[in-house]
C-alpha positions in Angstrom: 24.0 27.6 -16.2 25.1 25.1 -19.3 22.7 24.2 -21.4 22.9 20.8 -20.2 21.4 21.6 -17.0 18.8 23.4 -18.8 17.2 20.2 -20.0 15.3 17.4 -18.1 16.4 13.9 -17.5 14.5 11.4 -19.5 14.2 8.3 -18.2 15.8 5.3 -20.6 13.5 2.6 -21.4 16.3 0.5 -22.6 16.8 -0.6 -26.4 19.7 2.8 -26.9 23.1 2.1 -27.8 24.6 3.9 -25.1 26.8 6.6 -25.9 30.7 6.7 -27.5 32.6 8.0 -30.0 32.3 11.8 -31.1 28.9 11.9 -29.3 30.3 10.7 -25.9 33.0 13.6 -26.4 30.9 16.2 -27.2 28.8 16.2 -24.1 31.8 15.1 -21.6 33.3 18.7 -23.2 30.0 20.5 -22.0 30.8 19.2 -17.8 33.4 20.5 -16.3 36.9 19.3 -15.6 35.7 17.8 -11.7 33.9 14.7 -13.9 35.2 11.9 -15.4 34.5 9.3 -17.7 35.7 6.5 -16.7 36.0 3.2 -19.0 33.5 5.2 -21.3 30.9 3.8 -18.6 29.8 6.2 -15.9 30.6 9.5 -14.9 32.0 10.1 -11.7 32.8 13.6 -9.7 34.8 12.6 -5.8 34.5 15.9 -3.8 35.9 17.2 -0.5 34.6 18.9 2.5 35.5 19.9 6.1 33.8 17.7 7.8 31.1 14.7 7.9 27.7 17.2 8.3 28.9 19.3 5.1 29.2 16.5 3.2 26.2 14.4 4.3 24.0 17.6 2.9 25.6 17.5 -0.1 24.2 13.9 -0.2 21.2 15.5 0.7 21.3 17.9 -2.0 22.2 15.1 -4.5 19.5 13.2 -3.5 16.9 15.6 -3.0 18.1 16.8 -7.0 18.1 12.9 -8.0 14.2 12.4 -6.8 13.2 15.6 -8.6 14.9 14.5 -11.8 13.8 10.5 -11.4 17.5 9.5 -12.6 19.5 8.0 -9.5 23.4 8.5 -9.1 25.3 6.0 -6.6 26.8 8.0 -4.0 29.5 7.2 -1.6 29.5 9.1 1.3 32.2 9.3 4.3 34.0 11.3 6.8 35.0 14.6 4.5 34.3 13.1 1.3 31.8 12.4 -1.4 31.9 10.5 -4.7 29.4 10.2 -6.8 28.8 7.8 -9.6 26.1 8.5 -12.6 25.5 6.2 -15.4 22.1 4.4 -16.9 21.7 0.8 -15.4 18.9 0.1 -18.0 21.8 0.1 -20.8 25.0 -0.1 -18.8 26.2 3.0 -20.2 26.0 6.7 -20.3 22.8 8.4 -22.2 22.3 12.3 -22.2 20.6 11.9 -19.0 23.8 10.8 -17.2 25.3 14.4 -18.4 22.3 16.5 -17.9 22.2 15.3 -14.1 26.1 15.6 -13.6 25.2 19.5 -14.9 22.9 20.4 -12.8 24.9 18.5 -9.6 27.3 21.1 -10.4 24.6 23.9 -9.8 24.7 22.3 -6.1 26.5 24.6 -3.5 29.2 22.4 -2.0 
């Protein structure tokens, strides 16, 4: 387990810069390589499966995961695939939250 997922999302409150730079680095260097950072924005992870059931518990999983943590990815869901989307709307950016959710989505069996 990173340390990452270790820690509990904290929900924003707005009035944060959101993240860049060397600090933006540094944590996208703690997920592993299936995330992105796209536009320095959001995160985002797409992900495969056999079929339609596997991947609608996934979403399950995600949002079962998403409830407990009160931080709320977007997630696309269809036929053999899932992407999911993580950043903080309050800011329009990525905070530590984004990352520590991402890490412990990646705790998920797939």
């Amino acid at each position: 387990m990173t340390e990452l997922a270790k820690k509990a999302c904290v929900p924003c409150q707005g009035g944060v810069p959101a993240l860049a730079g060397e600090e933006l680095a540094r944590l996208r260097s703690e997920l592993g390589d299936s995330w992105s950072v796209v536009d320095g924005h959001h995160l985002e992870r797409a992900l495969s499966f056999a079929n339609f059931v596997d991947a609608l518990a996934f979403v399950n999983r995600v949002g079962e995961l998403a409830e407990a943590e009160g931080h709320h990815p977007d997630i696309h869901l269809a036929w053999g695939s899932v992407k999911v989307t993580i950043w903080t709307h309050k800011i329009d950016g990525l905070t530590e939250s984004d990352f520590i959710l991402a890490a412990k989505i990646d705790l998920l069996p797939v």
